[in-house]
C-alpha positions as CSV (number, residue, x, y, z in Angstrom):
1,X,-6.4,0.9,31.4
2,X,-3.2,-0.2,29.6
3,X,-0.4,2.7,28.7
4,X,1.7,2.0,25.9
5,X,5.6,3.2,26.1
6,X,6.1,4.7,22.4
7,X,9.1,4.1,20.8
8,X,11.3,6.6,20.0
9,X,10.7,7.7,16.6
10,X,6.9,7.1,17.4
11,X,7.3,9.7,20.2
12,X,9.2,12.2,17.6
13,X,6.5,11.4,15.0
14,X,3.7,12.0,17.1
15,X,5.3,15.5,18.9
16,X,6.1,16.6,15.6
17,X,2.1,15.5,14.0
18,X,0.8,17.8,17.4
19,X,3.3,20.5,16.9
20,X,2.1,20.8,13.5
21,X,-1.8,21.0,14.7
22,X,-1.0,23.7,17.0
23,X,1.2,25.9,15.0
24,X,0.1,28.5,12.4
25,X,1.8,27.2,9.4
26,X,-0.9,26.9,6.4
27,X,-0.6,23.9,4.2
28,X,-1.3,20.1,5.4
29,X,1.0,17.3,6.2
30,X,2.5,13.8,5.8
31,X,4.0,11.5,7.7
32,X,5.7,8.4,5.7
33,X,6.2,5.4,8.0
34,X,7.1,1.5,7.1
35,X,4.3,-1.3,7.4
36,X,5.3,-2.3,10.8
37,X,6.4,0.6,12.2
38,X,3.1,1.3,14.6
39,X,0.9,3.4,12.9
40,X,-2.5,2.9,14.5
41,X,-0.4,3.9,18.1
42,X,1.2,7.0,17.1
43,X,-2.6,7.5,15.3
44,X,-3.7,7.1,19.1
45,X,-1.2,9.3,20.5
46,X,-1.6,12.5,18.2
47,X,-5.5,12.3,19.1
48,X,-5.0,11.9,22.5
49,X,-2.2,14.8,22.6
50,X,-4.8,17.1,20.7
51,X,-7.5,16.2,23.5
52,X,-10.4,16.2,21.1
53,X,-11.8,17.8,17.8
54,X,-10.2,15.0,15.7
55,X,-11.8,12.8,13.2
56,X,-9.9,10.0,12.0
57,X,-10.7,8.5,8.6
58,X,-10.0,5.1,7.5
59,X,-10.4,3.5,4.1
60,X,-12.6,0.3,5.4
61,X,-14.0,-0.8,8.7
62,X,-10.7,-3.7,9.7
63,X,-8.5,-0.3,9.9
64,X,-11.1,1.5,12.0
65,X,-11.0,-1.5,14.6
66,X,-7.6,-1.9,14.5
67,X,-6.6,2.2,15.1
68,X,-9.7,3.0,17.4
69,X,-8.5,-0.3,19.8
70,X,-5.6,1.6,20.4
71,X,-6.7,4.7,21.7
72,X,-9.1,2.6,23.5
73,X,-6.3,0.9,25.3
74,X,-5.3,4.6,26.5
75,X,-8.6,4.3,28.3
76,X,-9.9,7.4,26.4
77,X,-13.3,7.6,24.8
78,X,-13.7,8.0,21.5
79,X,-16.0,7.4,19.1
80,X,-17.3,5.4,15.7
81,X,-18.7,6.0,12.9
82,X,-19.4,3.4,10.2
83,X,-22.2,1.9,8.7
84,X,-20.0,-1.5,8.3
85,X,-19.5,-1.8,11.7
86,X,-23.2,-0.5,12.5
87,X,-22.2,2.4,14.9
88,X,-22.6,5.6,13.9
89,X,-21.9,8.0,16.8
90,X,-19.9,11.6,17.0
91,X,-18.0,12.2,19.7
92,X,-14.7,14.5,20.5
93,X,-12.4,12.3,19.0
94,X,-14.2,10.3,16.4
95,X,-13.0,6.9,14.0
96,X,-14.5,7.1,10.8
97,X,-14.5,5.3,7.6
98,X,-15.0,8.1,4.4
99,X,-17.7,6.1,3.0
100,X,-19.9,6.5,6.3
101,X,-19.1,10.2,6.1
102,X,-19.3,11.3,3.2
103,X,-23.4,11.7,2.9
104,X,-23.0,13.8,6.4
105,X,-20.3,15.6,6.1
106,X,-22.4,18.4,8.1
107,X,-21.6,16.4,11.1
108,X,-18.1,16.7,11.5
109,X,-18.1,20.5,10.6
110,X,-17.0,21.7,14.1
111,X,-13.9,19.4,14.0
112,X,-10.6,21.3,13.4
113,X,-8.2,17.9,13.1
114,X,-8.6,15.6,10.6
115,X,-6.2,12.6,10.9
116,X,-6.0,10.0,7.5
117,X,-4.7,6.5,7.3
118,X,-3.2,5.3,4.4
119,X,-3.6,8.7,3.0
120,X,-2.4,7.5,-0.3
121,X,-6.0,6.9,-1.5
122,X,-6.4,10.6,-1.4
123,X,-7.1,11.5,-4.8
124,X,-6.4,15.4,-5.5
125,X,-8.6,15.7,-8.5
126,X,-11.9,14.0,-7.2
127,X,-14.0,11.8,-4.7
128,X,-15.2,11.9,-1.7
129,X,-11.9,12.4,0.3
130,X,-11.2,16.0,-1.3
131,X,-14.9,16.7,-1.2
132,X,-14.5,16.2,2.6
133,X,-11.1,18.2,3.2
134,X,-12.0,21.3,0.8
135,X,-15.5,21.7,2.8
136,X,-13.8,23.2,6.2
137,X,-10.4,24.9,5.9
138,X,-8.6,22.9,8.7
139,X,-5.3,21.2,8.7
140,X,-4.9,17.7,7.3
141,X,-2.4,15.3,8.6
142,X,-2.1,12.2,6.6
143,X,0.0,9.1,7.3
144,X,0.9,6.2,5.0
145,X,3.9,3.8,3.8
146,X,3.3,4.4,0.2
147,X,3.3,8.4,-0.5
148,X,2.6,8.1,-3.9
149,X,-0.1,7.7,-6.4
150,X,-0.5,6.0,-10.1
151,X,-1.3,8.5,-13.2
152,X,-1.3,7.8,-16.8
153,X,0.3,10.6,-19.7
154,X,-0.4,10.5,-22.7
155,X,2.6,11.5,-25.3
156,X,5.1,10.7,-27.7
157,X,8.3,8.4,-27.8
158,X,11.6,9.8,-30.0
159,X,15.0,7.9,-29.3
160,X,13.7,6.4,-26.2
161,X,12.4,9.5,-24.5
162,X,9.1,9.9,-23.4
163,X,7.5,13.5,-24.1
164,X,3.6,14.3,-22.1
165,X,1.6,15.9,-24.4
166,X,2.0,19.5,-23.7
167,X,5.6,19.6,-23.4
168,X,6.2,19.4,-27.0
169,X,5.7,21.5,-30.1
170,X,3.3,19.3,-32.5
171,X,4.7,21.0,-35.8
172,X,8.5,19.1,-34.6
173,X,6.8,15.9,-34.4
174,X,3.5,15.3,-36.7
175,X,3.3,16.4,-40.5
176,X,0.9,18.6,-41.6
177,X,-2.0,15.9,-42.1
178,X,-1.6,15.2,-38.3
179,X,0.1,11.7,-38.5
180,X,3.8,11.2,-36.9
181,X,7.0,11.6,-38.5
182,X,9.2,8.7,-38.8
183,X,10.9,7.4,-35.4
184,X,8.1,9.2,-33.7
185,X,5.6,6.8,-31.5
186,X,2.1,8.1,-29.8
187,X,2.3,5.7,-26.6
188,X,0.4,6.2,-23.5
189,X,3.3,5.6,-20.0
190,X,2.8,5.8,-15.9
191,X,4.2,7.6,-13.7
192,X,4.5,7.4,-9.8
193,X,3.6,11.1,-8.6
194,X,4.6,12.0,-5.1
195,X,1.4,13.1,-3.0
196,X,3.3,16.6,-2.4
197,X,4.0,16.5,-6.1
198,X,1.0,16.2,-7.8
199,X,-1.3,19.1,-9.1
200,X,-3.5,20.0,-7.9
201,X,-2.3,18.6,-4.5
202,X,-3.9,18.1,-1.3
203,X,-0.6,17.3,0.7
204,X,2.3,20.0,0.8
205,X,5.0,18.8,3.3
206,X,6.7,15.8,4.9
207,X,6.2,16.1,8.2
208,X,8.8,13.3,9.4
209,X,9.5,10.2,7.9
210,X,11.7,6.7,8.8
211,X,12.5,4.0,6.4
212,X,12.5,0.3,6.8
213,X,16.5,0.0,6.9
214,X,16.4,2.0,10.1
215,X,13.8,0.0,11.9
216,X,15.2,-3.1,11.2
217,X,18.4,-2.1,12.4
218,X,16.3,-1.1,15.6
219,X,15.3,-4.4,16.0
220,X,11.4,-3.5,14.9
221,X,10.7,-5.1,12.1
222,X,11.6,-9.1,10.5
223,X,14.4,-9.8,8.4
224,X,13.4,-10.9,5.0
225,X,15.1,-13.5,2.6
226,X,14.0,-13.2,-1.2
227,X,13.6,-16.0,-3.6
228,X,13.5,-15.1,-6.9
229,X,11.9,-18.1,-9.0
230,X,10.5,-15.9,-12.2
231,X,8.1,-18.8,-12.8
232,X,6.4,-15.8,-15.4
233,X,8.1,-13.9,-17.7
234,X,6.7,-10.8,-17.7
235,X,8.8,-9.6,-21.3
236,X,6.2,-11.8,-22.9
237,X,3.4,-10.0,-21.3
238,X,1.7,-6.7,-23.0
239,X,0.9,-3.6,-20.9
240,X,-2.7,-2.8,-20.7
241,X,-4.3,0.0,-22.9
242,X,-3.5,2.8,-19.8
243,X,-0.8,1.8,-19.2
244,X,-0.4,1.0,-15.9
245,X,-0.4,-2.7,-15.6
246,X,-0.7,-6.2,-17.7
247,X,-3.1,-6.9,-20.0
248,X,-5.3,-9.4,-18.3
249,X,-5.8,-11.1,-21.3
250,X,-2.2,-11.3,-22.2
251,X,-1.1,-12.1,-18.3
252,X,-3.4,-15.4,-18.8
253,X,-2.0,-16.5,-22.3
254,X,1.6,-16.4,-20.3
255,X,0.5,-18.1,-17.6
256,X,-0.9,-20.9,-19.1
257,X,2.2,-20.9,-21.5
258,X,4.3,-21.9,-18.5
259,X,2.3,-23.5,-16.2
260,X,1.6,-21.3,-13.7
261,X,-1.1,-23.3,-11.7
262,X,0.8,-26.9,-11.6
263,X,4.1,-25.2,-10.8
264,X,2.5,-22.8,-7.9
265,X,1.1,-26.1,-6.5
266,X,4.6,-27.6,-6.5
267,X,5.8,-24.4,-4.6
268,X,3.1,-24.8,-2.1
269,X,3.3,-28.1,-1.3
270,X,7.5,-27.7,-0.6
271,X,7.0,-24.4,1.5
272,X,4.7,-27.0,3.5
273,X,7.2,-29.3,4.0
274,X,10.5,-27.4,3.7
275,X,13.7,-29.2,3.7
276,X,14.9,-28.4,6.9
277,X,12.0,-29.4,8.5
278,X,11.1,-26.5,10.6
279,X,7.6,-25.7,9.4
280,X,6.6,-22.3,8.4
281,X,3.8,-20.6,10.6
282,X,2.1,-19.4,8.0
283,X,2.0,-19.1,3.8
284,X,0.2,-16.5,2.4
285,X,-0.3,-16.5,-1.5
286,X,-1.2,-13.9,-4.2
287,X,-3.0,-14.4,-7.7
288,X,-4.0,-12.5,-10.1
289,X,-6.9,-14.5,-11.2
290,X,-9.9,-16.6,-9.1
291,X,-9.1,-19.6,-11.6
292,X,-5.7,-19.9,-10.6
293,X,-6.6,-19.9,-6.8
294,X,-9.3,-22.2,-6.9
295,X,-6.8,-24.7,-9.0
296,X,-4.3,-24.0,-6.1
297,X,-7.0,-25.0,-3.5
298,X,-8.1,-28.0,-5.6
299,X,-4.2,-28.8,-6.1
300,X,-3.4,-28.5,-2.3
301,X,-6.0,-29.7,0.2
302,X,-4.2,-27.7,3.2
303,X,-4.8,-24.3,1.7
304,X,-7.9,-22.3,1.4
305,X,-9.3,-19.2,-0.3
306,X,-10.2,-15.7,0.0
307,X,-11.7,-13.1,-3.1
308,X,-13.5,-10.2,-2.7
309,X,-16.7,-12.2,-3.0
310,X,-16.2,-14.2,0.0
311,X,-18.9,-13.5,2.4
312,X,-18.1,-11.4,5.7
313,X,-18.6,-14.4,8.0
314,X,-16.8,-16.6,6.2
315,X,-14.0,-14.2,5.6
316,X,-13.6,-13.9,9.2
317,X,-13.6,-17.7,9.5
318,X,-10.8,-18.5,7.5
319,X,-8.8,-15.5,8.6
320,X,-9.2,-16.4,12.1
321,X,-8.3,-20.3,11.4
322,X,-5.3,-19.2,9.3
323,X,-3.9,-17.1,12.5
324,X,-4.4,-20.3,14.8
325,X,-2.8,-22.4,12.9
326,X,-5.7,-24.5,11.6
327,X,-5.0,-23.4,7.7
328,X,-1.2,-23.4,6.7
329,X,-2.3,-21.7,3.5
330,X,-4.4,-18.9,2.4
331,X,-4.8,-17.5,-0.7
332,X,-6.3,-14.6,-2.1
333,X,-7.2,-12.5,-4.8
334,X,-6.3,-8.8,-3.9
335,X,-7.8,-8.8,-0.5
336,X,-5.6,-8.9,1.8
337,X,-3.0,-6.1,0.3
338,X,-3.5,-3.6,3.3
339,X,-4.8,-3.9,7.2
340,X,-4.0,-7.4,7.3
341,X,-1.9,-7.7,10.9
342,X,-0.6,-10.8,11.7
343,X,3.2,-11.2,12.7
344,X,3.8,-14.9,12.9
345,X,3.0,-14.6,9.1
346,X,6.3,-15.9,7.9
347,X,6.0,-16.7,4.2
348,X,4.3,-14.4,1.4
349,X,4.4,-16.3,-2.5
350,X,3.7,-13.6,-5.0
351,X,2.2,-15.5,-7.8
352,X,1.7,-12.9,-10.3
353,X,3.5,-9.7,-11.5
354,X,2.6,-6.0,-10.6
355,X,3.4,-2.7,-12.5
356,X,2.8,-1.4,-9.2
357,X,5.2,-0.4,-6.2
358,X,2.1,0.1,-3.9
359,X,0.9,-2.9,-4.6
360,X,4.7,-4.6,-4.6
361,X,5.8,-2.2,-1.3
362,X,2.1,-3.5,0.7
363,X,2.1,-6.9,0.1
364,X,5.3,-8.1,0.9
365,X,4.8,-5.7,3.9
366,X,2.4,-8.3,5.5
367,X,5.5,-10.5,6.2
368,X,7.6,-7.8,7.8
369,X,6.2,-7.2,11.0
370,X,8.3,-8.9,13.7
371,X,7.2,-12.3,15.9
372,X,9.9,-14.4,18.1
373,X,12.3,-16.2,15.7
374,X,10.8,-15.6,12.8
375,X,12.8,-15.7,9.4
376,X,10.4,-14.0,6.3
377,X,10.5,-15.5,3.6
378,X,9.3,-13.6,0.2
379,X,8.8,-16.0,-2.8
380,X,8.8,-14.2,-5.8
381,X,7.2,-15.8,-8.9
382,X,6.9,-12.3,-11.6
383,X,10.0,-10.6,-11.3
384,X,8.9,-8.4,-8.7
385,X,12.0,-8.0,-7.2
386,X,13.9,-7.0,-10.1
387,X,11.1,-4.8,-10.8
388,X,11.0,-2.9,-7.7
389,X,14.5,-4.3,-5.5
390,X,13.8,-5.4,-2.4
391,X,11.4,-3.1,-0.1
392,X,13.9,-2.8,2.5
393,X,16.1,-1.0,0.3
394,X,13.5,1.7,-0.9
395,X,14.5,5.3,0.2
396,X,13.2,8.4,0.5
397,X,15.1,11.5,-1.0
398,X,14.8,14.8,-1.0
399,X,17.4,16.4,-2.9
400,X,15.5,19.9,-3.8
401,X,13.5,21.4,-0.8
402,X,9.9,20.0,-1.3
403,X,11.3,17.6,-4.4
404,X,10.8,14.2,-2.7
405,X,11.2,10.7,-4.3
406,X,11.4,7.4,-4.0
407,X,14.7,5.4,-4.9
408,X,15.2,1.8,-4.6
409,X,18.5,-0.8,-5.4
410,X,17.1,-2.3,-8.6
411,X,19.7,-4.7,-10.4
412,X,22.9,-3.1,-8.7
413,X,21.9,0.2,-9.0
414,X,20.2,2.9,-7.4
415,X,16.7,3.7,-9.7
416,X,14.7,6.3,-9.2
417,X,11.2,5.0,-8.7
418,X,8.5,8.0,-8.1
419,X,7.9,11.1,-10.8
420,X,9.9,9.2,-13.5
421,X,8.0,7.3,-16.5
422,X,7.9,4.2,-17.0
């Protein structure tokens, strides 16, 4: 049996989670903690504080593994259930992945502490996660980096402001024939709602939170160096119908117009053989599209790929070659956003833009964890970074009791980056 030594704001952040079990206090909690900052072991050490009754849920099986390997290193039993990972046993402390449980809930009905990972996939509205928690009243504590969620509004633009439907008088903006007056715009915009923000809500309170300044001026997490290259100009790129990200369609035309796939190849091949000689332990790429992987892997004979249709096996292959060394490239087509652990990772490409800071915040996440002498790079090919600012720079704020937000250092200024349109 192997004891971990928590860090300190691990130890606060796990006190804090069990203080919040035990008290009386209605209303369920969060906990918001960096990529990096030891989640699965402070997920370890709540359910070992509570001494049973807890089921853990995880949004896919690699999560389960990772979380339920700590708590086995405490050398306390615990339990799994998933069909993935063909176990399905309950037990006083029990690993779960939602889509295992959600056709027997019955099972868990006797737990009174239900623990969620990356509890940013809640959805308040619907699905199976809400189905689960509304069943049993019982406390809810739910960790993640990214407290937020993506919602669409529909509305109206005049001057520049954005108006929801519903927060307007019709009779100021439309004649009587139902059309808009002049200067008046129907659009559809996103917004970045808070999980303690939106209605109807599953999360009330912050529990504790740390941010990734303050780890890395710990010493827990990698520095990072940017590279903005803006290979793809995103200005020339529609929004989607909803919304909330390009239009596939439109993304494509610009990335042919500048030659995406021949000048990602060029990228590649230099990151392989930097100038200073010092080769990089490992270069992991992000597409939007199969095409333009496959032409990367056809381009560079050194790198491989990984998309969502990749059988399990194989998968597991070529992530397991990539971490020995055996592939310096890997890329993939939204696969390896979340779960992915692997600290000598030293070099992330982001060959495509995003509309989202989940998606932004997660990925170059996978670079951040800390190895020995290791020096992230983050190479930036959509304008992510003057999107979103660097992730090191995102804060959380809460200047009204209960009003959180997300704030990040966009273009030499502070923008507000949760519950505001865009």
């Amino acid at each position: 049996m192997s004891k971990f030594v928590l860090r300190p704001y691990q130890q606060v952040a796990s006190d804090t989670a069990v203080k919040f079990f035990r008290s009386k206090a209605k209303g369920n909690g969060i906990i918001v903690a960096p990529t990096g900052a030891g989640k699965s072991l402070l997920i370890a050490d709540v359910a070992r504080q509570l001494d049973g009754n807890v089921i853990v849920l995880q949004p896919s099986a690699e999560l389960l593994e990772q979380n339920y390997g700590k708590l086995a290193s405490y050398g306390i039993d615990a339990s799994i259930y998933s069909a993935s990972l063909k176990q399905k046993k309950v037990g006083k402390i029990t690993f779960a992945t939602i889509g295992s449980v959600a056709n027997h809930m019955e099972l868990f009905n006797d737990f009174s502490a239900v623990i969620i990972d990356e509890c940013h996939n809640v959805n308040a509205a619907e699905g199976r996660y809400k189905t689960f928690i509304e069943k049993i009243p019982r406390k809810v504590l739910g960790l993640t980096a990214t407290p937020y969620r993506l919602y669409t509004a529909q509305g109206i633009e005049v001057k520049g402001e954005f108006k929801p439907n519903g927060s307007y008088k019709e009779e100021d903006y439309f004649n009587e024939l139902g059309y808009p007056n002049p200067g008046v715009e129907m659009k559809n915009k996103c917004i970045l709602k808070f999980l303690t923000r939106t209605k109807p809500r599953i999360f009330n309170k912050v529990l504790y939170s740390i941010g990734i300044d303050e780890l890395l001026a710990q010493g827990y997490l990698a520095n990072l160096r940017y590279f903005s290259m803006n290979v793809i100009d995103s200005s020339r790129v529609r929004m989607n119908s909803t919304g909330r990200d390009y239009d596939e369609r439109s993304l494509q035309a610009e990335n042919e117009r500048c030659g995406l796939t021949v000048q990602l190849a060029q990228i590649v091949r230099r990151l392989l053989k930097p100038k200073d000689g010092k080769p990089r332990k490992g270069i992991l790429i992000f597409t939007r599209f199969i095409e333009e992987s496959e032409a990367l892997c056809r381009a560079v004979p050194e790198c491989s790929m990984i998309t969502g249709n990749t059988p399990d096996e194989e998968r597991t292959r070529l992530i397991r070659a990539f971490r020995a060394g055996e592939i310096k490239a890997l890329t993939n087509v939204g696969v390896l956003t979340t779960g992915f652990d692997y600290p000598e990772l030293d070099t992330i490409v982001m060959a495509r833009p995003t509309n989202s800071l989940a998606q932004w915040y997660q990925i170059v996440g996978r670079c951040i964890r800390p190895f020995p002498g290791k020096d992230g790079w983050i190479v930036d090919l959509g304008g992510n970074v003057e999107r979103f600012g660097k992730v090191e720079h995102l804060r959380l704020y809460e200047p009204k009791p209960g009003m959180y937000a997300m704030w990040g250092w966009v273009n030499s200024q502070w923008k507000q980056l949760t519950n505001t349109y865009f």
